[in-house]
N, C-alpha and C positions, 0 to 999 in steps of 0.2 A: 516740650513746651515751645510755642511758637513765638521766639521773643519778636518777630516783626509787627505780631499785633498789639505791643507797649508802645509807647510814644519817646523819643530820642530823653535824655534825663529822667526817666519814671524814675523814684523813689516809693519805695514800700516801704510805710512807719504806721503800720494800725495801731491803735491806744488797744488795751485789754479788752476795755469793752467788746468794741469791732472785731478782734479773733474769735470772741466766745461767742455773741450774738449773729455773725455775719457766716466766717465758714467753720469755727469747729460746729458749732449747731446742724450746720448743711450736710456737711462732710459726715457727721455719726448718724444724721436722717437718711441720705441718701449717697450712695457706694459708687455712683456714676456720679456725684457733684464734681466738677474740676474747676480749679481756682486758677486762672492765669500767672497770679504771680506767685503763689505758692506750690512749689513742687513736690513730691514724695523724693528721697532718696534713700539708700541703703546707705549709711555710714559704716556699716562692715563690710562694706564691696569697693570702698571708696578712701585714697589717702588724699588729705585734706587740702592738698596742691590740686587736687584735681574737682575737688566740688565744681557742680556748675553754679 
């Protein structure tokens, strides 16, 4: 993820709605959709001090 293209304080607080209408809808239509501030991560590859 390219954080320099977020602006200095972004917060990320989508309502329900906006997950399910905006990118889970995107994201199970199309397998190339990428969300800027949602990531994929493996939480089995990953201890939790080290999330990004």
């Amino acid at each position: 993820m390219d954080d320099s293209s977020l602006p200095p304080g972004f917060r990320f607080h989508p309502t329900d709605e906006e997950l399910v209408a905006y990118y889970l809808t995107r994201k199970v239509a199309d397998s190339a959709f990428v969300a800027k501030a949602i990531t994929v991560v493996d939480l089995n590859r990953c201890e939790p001090w080290d999330l990004p």
